[in-house]
PDB file of N, CA, C and O in Angstrom:
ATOM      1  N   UNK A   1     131.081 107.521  98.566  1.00  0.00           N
ATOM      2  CA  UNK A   1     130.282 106.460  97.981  1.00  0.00           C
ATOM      3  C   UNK A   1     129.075 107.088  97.288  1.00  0.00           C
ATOM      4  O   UNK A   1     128.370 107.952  97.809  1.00  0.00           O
ATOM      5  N   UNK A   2     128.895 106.561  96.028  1.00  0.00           N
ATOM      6  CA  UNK A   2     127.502 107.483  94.948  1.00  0.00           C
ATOM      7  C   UNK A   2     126.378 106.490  95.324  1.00  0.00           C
ATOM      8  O   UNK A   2     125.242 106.942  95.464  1.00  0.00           O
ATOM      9  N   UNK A   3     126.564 105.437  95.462  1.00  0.00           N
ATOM     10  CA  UNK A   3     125.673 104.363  95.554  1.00  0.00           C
ATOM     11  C   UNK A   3     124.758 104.311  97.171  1.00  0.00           C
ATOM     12  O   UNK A   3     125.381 104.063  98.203  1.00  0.00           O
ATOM     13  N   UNK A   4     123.336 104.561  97.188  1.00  0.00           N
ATOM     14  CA  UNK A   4     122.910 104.472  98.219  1.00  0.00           C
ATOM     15  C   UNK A   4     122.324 103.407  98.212  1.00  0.00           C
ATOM     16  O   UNK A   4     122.205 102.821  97.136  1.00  0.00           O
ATOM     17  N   UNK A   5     121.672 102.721  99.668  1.00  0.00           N
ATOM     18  CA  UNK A   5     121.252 101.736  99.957  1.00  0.00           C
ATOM     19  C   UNK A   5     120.049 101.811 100.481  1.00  0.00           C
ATOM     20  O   UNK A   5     119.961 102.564 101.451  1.00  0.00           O
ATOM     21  N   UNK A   6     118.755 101.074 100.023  1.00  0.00           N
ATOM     22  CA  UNK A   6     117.602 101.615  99.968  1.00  0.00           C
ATOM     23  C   UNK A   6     117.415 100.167 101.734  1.00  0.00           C
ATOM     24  O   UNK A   6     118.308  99.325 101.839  1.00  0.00           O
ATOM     25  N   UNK A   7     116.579 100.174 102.496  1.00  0.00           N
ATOM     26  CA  UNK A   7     116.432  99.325 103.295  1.00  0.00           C
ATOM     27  C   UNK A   7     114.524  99.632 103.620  1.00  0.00           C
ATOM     28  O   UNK A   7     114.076 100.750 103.874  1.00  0.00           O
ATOM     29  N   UNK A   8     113.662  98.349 103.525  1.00  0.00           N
ATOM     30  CA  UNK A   8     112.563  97.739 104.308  1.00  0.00           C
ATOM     31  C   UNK A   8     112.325  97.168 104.797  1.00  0.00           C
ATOM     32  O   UNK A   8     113.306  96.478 105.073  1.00  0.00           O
ATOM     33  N   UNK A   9     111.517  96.843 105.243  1.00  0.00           N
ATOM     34  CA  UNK A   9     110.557  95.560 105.674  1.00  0.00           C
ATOM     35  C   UNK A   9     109.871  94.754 104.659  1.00  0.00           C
ATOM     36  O   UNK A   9     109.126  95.341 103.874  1.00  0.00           O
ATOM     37  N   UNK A  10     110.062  93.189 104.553  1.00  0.00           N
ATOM     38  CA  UNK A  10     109.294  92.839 103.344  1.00  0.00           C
ATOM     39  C   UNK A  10     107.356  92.708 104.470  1.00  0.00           C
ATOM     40  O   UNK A  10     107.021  92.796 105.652  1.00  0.00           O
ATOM     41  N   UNK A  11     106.745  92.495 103.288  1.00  0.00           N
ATOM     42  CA  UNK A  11     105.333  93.026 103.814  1.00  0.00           C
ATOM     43  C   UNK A  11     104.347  91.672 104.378  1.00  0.00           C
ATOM     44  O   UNK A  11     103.319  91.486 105.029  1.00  0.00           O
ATOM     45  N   UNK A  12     105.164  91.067 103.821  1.00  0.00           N
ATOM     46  CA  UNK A  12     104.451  89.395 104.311  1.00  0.00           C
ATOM     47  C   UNK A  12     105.030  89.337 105.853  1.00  0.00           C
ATOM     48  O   UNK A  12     106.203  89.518 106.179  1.00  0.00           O
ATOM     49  N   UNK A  13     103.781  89.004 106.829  1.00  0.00           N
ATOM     50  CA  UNK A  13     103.349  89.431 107.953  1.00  0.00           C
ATOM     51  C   UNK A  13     104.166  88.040 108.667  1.00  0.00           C
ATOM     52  O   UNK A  13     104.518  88.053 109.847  1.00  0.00           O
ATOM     53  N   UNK A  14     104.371  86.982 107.843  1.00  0.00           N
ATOM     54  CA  UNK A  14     105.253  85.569 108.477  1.00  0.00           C
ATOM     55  C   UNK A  14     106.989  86.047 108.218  1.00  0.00           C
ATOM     56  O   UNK A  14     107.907  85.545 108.866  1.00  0.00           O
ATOM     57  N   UNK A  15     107.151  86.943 107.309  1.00  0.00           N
ATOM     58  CA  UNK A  15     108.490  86.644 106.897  1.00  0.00           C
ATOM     59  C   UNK A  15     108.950  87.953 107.867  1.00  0.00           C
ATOM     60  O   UNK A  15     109.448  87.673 108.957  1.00  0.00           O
ATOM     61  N   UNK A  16     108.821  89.131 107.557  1.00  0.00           N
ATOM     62  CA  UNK A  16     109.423  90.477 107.621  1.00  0.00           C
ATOM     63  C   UNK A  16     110.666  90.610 107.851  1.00  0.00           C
ATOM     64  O   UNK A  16     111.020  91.145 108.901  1.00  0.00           O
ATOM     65  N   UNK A  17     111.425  90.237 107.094  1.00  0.00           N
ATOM     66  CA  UNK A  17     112.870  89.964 106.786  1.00  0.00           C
ATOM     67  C   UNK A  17     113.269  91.763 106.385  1.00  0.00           C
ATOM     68  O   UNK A  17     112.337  92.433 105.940  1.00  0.00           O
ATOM     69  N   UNK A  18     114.512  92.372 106.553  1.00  0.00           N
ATOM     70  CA  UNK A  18     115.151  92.891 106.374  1.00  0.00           C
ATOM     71  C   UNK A  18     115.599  93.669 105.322  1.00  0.00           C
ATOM     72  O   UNK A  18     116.494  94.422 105.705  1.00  0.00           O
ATOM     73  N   UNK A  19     115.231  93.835 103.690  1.00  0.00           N
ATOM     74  CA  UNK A  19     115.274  94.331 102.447  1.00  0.00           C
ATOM     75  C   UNK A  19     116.742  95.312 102.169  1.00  0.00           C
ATOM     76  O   UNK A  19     116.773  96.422 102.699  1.00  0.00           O
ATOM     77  N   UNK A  20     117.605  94.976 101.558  1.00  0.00           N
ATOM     78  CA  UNK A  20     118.886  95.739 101.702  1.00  0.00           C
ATOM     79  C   UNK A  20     118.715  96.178 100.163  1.00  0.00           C
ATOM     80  O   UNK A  20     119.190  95.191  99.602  1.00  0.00           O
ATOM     81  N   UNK A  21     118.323  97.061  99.143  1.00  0.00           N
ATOM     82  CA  UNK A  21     119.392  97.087  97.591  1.00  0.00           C
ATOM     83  C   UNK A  21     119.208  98.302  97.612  1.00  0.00           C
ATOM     84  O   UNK A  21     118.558  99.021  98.370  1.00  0.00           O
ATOM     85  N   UNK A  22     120.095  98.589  96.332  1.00  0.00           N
ATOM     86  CA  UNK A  22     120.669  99.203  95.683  1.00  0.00           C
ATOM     87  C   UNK A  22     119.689 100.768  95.422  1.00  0.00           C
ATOM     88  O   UNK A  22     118.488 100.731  95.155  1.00  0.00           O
ATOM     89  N   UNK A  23     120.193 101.591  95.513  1.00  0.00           N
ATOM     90  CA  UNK A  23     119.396 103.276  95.242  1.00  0.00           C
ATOM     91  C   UNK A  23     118.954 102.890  93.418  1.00  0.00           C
ATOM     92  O   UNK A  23     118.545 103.905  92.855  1.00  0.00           O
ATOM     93  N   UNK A  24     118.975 102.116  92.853  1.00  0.00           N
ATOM     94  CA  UNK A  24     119.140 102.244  91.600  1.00  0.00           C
ATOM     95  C   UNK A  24     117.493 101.159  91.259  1.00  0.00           C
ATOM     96  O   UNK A  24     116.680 101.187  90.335  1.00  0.00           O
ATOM     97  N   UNK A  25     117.571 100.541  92.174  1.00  0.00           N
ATOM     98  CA  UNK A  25     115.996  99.535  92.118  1.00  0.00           C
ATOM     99  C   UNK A  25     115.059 100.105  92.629  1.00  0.00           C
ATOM    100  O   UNK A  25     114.037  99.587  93.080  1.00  0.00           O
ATOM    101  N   UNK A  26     115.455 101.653  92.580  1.00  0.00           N
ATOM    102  CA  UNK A  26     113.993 102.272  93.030  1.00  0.00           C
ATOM    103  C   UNK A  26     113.051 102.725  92.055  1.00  0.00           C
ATOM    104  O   UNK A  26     113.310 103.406  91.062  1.00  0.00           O
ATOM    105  N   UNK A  27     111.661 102.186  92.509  1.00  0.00           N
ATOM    106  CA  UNK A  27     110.434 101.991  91.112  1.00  0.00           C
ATOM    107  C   UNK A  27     110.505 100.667  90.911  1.00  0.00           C
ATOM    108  O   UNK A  27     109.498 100.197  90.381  1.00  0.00           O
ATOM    109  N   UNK A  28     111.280  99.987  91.135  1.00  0.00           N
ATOM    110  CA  UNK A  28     110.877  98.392  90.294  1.00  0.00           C
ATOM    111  C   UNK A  28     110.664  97.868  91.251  1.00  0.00           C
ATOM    112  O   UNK A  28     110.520  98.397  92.353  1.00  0.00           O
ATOM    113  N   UNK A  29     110.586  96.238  90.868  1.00  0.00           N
ATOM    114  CA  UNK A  29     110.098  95.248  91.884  1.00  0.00           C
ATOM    115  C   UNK A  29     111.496  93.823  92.510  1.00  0.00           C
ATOM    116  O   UNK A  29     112.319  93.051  92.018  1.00  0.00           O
ATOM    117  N   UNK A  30     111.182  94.071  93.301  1.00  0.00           N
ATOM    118  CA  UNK A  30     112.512  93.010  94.025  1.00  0.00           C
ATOM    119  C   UNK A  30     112.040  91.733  94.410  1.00  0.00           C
ATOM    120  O   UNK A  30     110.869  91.524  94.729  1.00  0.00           O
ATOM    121  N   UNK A  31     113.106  90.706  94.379  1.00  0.00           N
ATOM    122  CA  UNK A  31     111.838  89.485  95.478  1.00  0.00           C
ATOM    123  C   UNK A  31     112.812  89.355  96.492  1.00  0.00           C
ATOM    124  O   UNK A  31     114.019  89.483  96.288  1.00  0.00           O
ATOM    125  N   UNK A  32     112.260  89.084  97.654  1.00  0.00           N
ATOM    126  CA  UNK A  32     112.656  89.148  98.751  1.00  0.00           C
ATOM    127  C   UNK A  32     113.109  87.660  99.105  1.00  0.00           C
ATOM    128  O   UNK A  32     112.294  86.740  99.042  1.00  0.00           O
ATOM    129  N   UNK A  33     114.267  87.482  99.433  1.00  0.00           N
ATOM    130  CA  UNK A  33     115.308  86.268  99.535  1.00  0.00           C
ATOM    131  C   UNK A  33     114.456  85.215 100.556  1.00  0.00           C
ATOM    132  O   UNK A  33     114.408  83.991 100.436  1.00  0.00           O
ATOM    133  N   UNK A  34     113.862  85.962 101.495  1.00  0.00           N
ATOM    134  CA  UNK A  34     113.408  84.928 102.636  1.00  0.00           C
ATOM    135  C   UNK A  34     112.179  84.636 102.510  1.00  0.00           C
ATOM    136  O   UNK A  34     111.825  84.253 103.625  1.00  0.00           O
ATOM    137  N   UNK A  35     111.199  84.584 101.709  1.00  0.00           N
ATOM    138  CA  UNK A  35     109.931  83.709 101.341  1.00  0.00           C
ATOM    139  C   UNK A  35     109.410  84.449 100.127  1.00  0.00           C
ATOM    140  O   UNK A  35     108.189  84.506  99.978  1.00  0.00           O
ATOM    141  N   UNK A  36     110.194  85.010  99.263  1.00  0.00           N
ATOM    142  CA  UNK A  36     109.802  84.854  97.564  1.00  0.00           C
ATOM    143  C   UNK A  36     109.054  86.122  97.047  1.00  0.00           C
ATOM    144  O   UNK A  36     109.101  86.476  95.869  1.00  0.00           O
ATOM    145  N   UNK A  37     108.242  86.890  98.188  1.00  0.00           N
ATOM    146  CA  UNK A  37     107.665  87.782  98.145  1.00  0.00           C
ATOM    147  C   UNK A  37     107.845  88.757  97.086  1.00  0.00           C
ATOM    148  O   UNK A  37     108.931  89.306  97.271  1.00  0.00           O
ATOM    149  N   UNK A  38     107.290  89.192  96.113  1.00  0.00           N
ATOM    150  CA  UNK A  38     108.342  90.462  94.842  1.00  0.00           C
ATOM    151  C   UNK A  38     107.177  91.500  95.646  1.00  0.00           C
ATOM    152  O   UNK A  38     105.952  91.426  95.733  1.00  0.00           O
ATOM    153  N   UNK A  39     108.573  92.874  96.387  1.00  0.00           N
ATOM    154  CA  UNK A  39     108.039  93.917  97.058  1.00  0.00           C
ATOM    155  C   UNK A  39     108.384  94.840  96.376  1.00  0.00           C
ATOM    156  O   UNK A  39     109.312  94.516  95.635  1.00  0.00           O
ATOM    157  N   UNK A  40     108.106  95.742  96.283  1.00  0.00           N
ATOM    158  CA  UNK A  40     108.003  97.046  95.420  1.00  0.00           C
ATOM    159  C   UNK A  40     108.778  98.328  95.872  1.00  0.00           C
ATOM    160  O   UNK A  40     108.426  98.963  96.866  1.00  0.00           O
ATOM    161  N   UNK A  41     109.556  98.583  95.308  1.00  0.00           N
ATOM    162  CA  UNK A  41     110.809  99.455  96.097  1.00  0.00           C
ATOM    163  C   UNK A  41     110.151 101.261  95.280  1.00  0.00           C
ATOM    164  O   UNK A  41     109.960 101.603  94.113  1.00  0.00           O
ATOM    165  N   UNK A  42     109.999 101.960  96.567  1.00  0.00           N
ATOM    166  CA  UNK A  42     109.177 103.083  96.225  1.00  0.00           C
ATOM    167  C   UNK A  42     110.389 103.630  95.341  1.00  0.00           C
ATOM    168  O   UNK A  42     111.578 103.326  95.241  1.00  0.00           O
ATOM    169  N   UNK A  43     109.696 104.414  94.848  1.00  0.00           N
ATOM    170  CA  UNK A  43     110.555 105.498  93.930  1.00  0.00           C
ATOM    171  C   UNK A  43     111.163 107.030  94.549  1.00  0.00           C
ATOM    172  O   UNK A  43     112.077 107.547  93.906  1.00  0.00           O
ATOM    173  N   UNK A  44     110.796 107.536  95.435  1.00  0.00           N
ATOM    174  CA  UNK A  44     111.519 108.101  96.165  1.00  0.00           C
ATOM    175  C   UNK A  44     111.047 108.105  97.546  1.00  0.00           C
ATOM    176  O   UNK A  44     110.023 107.561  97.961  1.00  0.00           O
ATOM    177  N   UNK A  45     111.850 108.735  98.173  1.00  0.00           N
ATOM    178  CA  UNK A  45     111.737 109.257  99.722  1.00  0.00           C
ATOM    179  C   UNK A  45     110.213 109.631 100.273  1.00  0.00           C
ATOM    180  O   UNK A  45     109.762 110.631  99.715  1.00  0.00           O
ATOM    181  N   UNK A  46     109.675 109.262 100.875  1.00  0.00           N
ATOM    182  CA  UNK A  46     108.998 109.839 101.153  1.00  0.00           C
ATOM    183  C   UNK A  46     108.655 110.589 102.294  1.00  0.00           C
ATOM    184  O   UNK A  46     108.593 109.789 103.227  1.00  0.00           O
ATOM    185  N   UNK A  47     108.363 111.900 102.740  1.00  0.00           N
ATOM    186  CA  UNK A  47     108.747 112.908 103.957  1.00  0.00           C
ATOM    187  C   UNK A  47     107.400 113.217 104.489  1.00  0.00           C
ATOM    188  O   UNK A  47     106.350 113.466 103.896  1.00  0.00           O
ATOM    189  N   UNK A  48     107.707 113.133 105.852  1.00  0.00           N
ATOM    190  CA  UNK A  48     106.677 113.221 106.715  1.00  0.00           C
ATOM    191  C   UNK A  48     105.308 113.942 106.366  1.00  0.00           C
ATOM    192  O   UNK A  48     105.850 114.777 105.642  1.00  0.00           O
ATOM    193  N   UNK A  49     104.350 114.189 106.320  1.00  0.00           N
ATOM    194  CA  UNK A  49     103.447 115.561 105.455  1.00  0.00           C
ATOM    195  C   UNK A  49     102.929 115.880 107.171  1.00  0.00           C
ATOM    196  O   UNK A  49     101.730 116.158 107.148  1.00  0.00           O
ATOM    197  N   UNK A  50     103.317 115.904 108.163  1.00  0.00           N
ATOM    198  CA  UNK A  50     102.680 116.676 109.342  1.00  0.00           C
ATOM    199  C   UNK A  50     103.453 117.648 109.317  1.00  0.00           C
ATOM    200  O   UNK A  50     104.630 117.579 108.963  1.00  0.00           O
ATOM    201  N   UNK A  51     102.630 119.080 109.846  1.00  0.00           N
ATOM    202  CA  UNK A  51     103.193 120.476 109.753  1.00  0.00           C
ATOM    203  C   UNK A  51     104.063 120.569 111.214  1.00  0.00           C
ATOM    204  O   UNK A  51     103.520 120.227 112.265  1.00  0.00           O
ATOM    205  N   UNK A  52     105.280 121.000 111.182  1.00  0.00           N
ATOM    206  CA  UNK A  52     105.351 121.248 112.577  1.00  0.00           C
ATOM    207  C   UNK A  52     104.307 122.204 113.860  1.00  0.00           C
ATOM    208  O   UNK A  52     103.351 122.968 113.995  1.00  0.00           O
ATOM    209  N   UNK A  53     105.376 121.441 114.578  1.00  0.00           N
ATOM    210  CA  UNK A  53     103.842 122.296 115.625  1.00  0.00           C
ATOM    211  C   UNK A  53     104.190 124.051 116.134  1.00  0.00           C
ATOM    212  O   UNK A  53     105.248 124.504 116.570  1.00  0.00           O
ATOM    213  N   UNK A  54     102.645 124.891 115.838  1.00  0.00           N
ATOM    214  CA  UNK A  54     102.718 126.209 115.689  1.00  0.00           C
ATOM    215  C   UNK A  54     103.143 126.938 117.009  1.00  0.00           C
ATOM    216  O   UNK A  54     102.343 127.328 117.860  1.00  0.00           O
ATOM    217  N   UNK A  55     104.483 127.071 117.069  1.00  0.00           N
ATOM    218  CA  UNK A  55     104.872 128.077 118.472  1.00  0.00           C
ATOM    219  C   UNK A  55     104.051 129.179 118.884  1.00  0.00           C
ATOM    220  O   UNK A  55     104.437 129.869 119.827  1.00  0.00           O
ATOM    221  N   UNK A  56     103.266 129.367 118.461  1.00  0.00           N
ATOM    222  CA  UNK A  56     102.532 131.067 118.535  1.00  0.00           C
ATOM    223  C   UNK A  56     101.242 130.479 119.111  1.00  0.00           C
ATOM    224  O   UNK A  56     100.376 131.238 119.548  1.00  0.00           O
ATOM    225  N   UNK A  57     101.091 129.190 119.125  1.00  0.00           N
ATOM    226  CA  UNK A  57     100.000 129.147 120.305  1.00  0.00           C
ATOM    227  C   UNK A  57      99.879 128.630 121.752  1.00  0.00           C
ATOM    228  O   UNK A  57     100.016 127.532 122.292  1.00  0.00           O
ATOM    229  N   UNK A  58      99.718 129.276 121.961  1.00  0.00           N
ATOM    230  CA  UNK A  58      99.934 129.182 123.927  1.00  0.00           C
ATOM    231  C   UNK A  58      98.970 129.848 124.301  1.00  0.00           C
ATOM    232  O   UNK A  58      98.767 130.019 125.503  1.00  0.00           O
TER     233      UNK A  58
END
């Protein structure tokens, strides 16, 4: 399958419904089926920025 599936949380604090689309609506804006909300589907991944933790200190 080429097609990935992007998944959130919508951000309205009454609804927080479930967000399912398409790898291809990433950067644009979606509205969210369960109270209208248009949420903003990031543009990529975004990865942790904490360093792992340094074995060499003990």
């Amino acid at each position: 399958m080429s097609s990935n599936v992007v998944r959130l949380i919508c951000p309205n604090l009454k609804c927080r419904k479930i967000l399912s689309v398409p790898d291809t609506a990433r950067g644009k804006k979606v509205r969210c089926r369960g109270c209208g909300m248009r949420v903003q589907i990031p543009s990529k991944e975004t990865v942790p920025t904490t360093p792992p933790p340094d074995e060499s200190a003990e």
